[in-house]
C-alpha positions as CSV (number, residue, x, y, z in Angstrom):
1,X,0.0,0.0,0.0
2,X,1.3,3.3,-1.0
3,X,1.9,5.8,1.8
4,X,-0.6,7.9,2.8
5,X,-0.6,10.5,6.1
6,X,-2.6,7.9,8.3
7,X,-0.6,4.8,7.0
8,X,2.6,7.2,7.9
9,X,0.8,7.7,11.3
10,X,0.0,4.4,12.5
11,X,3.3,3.1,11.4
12,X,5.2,5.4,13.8
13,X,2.4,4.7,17.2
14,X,0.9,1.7,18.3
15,X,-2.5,3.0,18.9
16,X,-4.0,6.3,17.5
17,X,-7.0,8.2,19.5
18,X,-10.1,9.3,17.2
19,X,-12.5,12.2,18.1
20,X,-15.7,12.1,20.4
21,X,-19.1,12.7,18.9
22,X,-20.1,15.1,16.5
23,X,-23.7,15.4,16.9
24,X,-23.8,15.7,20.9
25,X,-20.8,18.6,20.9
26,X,-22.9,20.4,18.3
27,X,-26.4,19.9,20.3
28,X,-24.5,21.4,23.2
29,X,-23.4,24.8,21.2
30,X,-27.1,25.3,20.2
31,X,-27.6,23.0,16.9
32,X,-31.6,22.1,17.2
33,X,-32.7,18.6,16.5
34,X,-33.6,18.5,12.4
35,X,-30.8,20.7,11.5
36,X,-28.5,20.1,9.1
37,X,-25.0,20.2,11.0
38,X,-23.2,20.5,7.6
39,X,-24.6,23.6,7.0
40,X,-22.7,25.3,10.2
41,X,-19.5,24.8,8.5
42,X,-20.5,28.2,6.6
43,X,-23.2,29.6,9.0
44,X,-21.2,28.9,12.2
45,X,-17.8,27.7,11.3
46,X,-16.2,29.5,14.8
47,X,-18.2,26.0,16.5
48,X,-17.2,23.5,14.0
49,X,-13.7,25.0,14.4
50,X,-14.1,24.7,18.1
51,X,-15.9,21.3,17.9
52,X,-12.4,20.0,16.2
53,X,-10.3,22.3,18.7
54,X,-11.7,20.7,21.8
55,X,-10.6,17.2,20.4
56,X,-7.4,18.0,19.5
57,X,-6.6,19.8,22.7
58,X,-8.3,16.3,24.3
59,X,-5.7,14.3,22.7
60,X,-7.0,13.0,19.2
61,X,-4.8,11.9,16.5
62,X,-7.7,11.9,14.3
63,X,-10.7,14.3,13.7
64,X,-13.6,13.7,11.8
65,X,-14.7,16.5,9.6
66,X,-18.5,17.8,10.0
67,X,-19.7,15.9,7.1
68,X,-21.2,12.7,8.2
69,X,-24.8,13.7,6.1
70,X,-23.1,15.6,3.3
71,X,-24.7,13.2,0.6
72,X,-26.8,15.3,-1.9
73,X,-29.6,12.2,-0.9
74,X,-29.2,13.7,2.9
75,X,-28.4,17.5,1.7
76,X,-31.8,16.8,-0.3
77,X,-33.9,16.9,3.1
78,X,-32.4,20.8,3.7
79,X,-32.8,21.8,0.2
80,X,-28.5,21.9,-0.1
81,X,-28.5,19.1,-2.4
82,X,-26.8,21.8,-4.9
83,X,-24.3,22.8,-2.1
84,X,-22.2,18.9,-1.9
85,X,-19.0,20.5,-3.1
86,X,-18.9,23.8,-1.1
87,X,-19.9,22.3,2.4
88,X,-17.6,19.8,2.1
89,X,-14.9,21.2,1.1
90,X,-15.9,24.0,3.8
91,X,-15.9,21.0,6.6
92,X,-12.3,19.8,5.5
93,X,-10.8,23.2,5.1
94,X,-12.2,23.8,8.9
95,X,-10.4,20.5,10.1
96,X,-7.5,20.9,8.1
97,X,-6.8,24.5,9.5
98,X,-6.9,22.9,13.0
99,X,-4.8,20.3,12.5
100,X,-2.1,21.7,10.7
101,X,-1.7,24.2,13.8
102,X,-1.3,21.4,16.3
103,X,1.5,20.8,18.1
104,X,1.5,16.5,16.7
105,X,0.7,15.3,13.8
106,X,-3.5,15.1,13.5
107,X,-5.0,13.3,10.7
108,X,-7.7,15.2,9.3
109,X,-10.9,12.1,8.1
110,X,-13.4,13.2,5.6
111,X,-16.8,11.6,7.3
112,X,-18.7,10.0,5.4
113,X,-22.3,8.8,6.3
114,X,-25.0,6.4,4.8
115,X,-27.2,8.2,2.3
116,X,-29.9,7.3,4.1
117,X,-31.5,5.4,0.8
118,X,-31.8,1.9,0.2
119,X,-29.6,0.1,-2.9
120,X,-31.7,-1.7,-5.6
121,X,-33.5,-4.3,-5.2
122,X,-34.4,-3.0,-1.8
123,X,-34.9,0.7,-2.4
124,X,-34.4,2.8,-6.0
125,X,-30.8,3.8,-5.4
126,X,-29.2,2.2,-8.1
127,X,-25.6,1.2,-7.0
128,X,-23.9,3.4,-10.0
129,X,-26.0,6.5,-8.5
130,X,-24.5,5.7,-4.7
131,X,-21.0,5.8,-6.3
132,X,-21.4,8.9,-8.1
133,X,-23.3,10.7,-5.0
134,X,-20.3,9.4,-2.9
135,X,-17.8,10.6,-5.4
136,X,-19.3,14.2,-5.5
137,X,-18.7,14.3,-1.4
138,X,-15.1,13.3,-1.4
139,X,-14.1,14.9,-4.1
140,X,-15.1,18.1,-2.3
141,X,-13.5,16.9,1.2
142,X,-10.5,16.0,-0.5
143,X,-10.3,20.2,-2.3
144,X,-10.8,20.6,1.1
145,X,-7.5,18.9,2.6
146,X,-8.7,15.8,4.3
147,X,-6.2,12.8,4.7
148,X,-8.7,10.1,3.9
149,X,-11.8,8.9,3.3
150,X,-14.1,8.4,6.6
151,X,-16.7,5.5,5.7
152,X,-18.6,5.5,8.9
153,X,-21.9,4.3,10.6
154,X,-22.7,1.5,7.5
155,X,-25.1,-1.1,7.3
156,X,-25.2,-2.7,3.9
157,X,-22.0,-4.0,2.7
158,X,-22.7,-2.7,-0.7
159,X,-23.3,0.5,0.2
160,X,-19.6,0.4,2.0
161,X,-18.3,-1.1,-1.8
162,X,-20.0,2.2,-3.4
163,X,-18.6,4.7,-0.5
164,X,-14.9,2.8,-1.3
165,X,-15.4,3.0,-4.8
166,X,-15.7,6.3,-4.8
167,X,-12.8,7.1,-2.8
168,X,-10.8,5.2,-5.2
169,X,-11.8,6.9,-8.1
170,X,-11.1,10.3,-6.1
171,X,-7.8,9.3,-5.3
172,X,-8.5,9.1,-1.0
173,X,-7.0,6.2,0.6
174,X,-10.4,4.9,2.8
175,X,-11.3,3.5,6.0
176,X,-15.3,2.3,6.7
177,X,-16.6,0.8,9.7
178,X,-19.8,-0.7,10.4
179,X,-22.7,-0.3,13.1
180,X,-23.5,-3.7,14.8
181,X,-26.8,-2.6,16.3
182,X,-29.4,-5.0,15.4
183,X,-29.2,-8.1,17.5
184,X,-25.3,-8.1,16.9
185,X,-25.1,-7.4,13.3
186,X,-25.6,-4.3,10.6
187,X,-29.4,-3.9,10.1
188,X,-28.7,-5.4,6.7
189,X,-27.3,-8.5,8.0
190,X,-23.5,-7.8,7.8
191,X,-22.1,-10.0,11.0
192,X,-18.7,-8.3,12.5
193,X,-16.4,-11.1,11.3
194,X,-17.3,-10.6,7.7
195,X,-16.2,-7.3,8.1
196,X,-13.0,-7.5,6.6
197,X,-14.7,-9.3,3.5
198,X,-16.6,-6.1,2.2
199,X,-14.3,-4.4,0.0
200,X,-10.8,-5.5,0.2
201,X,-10.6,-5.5,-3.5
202,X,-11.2,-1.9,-4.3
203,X,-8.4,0.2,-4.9
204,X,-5.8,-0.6,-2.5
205,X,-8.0,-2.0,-0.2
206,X,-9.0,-0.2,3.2
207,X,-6.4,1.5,5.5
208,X,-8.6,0.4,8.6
209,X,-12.0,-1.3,9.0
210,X,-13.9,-2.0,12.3
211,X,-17.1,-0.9,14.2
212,X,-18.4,2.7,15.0
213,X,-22.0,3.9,17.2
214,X,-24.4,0.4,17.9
215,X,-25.8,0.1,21.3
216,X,-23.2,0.7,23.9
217,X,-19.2,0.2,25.2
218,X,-20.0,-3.8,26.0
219,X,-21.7,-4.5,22.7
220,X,-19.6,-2.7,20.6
221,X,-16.1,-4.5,22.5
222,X,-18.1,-7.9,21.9
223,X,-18.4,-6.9,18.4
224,X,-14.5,-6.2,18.2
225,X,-13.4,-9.8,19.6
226,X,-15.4,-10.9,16.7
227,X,-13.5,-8.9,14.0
228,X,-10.1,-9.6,15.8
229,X,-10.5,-13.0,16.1
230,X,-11.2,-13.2,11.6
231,X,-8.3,-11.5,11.2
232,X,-5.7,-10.9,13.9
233,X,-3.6,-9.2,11.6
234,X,-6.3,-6.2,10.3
235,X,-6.2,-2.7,11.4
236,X,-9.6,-2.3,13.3
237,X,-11.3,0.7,14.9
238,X,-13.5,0.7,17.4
239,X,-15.2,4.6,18.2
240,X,-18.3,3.0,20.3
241,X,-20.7,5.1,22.0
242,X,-20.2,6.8,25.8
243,X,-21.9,3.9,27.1
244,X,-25.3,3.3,27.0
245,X,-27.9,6.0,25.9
246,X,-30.9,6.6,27.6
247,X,-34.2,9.2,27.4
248,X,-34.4,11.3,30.4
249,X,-37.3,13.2,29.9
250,X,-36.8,14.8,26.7
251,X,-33.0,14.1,26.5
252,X,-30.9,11.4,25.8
253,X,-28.1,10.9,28.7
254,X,-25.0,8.8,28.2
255,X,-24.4,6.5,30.8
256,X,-20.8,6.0,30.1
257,X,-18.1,8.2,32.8
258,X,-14.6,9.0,32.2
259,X,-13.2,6.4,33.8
260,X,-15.8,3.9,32.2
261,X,-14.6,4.5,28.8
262,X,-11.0,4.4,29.9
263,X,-11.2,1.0,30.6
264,X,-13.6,0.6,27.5
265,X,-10.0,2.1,25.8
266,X,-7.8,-0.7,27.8
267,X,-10.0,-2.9,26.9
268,X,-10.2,-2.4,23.2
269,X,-6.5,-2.5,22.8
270,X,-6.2,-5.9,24.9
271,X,-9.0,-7.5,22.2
272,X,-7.1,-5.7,19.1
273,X,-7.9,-2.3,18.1
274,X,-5.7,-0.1,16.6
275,X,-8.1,3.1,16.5
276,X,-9.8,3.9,19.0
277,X,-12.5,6.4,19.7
278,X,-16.0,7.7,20.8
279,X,-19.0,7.9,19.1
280,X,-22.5,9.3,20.6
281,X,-22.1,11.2,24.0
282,X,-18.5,11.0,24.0
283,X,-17.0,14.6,25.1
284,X,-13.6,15.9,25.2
285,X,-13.6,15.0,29.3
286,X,-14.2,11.5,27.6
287,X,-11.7,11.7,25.2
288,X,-8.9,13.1,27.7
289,X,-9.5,9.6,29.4
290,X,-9.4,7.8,26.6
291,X,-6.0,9.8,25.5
292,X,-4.5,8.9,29.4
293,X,-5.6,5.4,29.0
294,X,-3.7,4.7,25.5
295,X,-0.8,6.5,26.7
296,X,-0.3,4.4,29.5
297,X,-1.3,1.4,28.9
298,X,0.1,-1.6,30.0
299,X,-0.9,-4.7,27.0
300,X,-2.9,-7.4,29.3
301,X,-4.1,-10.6,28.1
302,X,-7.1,-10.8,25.5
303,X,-9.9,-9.8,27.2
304,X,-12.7,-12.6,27.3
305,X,-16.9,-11.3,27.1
306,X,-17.2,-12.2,30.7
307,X,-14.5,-9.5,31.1
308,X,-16.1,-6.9,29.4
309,X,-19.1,-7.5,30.6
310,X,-17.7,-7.3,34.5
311,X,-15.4,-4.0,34.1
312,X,-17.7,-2.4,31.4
313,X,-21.7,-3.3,32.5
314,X,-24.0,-5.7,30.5
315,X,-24.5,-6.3,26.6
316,X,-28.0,-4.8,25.3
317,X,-27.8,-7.3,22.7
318,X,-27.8,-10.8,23.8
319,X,-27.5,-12.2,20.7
320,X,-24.2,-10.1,20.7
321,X,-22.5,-13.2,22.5
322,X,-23.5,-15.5,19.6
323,X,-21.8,-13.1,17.4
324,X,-18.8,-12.6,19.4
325,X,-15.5,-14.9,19.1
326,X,-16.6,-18.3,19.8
327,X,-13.4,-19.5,21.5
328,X,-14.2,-16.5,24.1
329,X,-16.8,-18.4,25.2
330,X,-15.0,-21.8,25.9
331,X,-14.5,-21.2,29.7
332,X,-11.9,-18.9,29.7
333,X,-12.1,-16.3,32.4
334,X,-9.0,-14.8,32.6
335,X,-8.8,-10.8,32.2
């Protein structure tokens, strides 16, 4: 694989730190439920330039740009769909101003969500109109300056293939991760261990694959041992959510504490990961513990479920443990 920033990166660290949510740091500066967050990179870039500032100054190696809808399928619903180029290239250029002031090198990912349509012969999207309607995204995040192409939050496997596609035919090396949150798999049916299977053909195959959002820390750890265990050798993230989410009143609360999603960050690197991250509720006060956790981390054995499930809290999905490494299972209780 030829070189590219985040190939350069992980080469030179053992483990590399992602960014904290998105979504929940924006809701917190004001953005109102609805809203289009892709449209603050022009109408409020001084957040979206803090949003990234927070996480850098939290310890990430990695920040994702503010473009996780900027399909012209999700643009569509805020009547941007003309506006692909410009906002994305206006989400990278924020990132990319951020990282190159930082004091280490930070890797600046292009995010790139589902489309929020379903492929033929589910849905209309034809799968030549998911490539092009990637295409149109990255090419404006690469103008922008990002390092690579962000493939995140997935559930059909040939919706990944059209997202990688397109970032080869842009010229962005590519990373894609899946959400296992439907009884252990992708709600289309992609199990974690088949993971790797998606789209190692296409271009020059991914930089990193792995698992992103789902249900909670436990799940999305179980999930990991899965994807580890098919390929000891891959380079997976893990960015799971801060916890477990839950409606309090009107609001949803994140269960998961500092210290909860440090050992969530032990834990990942024990059963594999390379990247590691947060996804919904995770805030820089998060992400500092995440950052303290990788940097001192002493390797332990390979965690088993009934250790995750001890030092982390339950699964939400049960049927997680039938997904999860079978050989975990066998009576081994060592942590």
């Amino acid at each position: 694989m030829s070189a590219n920033p985040l190939s350069d990166l992980l080469a030179e660290k053992t483990v590399l730190v992602a960014d904290g949510a998105t979504g929940t740091s924006l809701f917190a500066m004001g953005l109102e439920a609805g809203e289009a967050p892709e449209l603050w990179n022009e109408a409020r870039p001084d957040n979206i330039t803090k949003l990234h500032q927070d996480f850098v100054d939290a310890g990430a190696d990695i920040i994702l740009t503010n473009s996780f809808g900027g399909t012209r399928h999700r643009l569509k619903l805020h009547h941007a769909q003309d506006r692909v180029h410009e906002l994305n290239a206006r989400a990278a250029a924020i990132a990319r101003a951020v990282a190159d002031k930082a004091p280490r090198k930070v890797i600046v990912a292009g995010s790139v969500g589902p489309t929020g349509e379903l492929l033929q012969p589910l849905g209309a999207l034809t799968y030549g109109d998911a490539v092009a309607a990637f295409a149109e995204q990255i090419e404006g995040l690469k103008a922008g300056g990002a390092d690579v192409a962000w493939i995140e939050t997935m559930s059909s496997p040939e919706e990944i293939r059209a997202a990688a596609e397109a970032a080869a035919k842009v010229g962005m090396p590519y990373v894609y991760t899946g959400s296992f949150d439907t009884a252990g798999k992708t709600m289309m049916g992609l199990a974690p261990r088949d993971i790797h299977g998606v789209a190692p053909d296409i271009g020059e195959g991914p930089v990193a694959v792995g698992a992103n959002c789902g249900v909670g820390a436990s799940d999305i750890l179980a999930t990991l041992l899965s994807m580890s265990e098919a390929k000891p050798e891959a380079t997976i993230v893990v960015k799971g959510n801060c916890g477990i989410p839950e409606f309090r009143g009107e609001k949803i609360h994140y269960s998961g504490t500092p210290p909860l999603m440090a050992e969530y960050a032990r834990l990942a690197i024990d059963a594999g990961a390379r990247i590691v991250g947060g996804c919904c509720g995770t805030s820089c006060e998060h992400l500092s513990a995440i950052r303290q956790a990788v940097d001192s981390h002493v390797p332990r054995s390979r965690p088993t479920l009934e250790t995750i499930v001890e030092k982390i809290g339950p699964l939400r999905n049960k049927t997680a443990e039938e997904q999860a490494a079978p050989r975990e299972r066998r009576g081994r209780s060592r942590g």
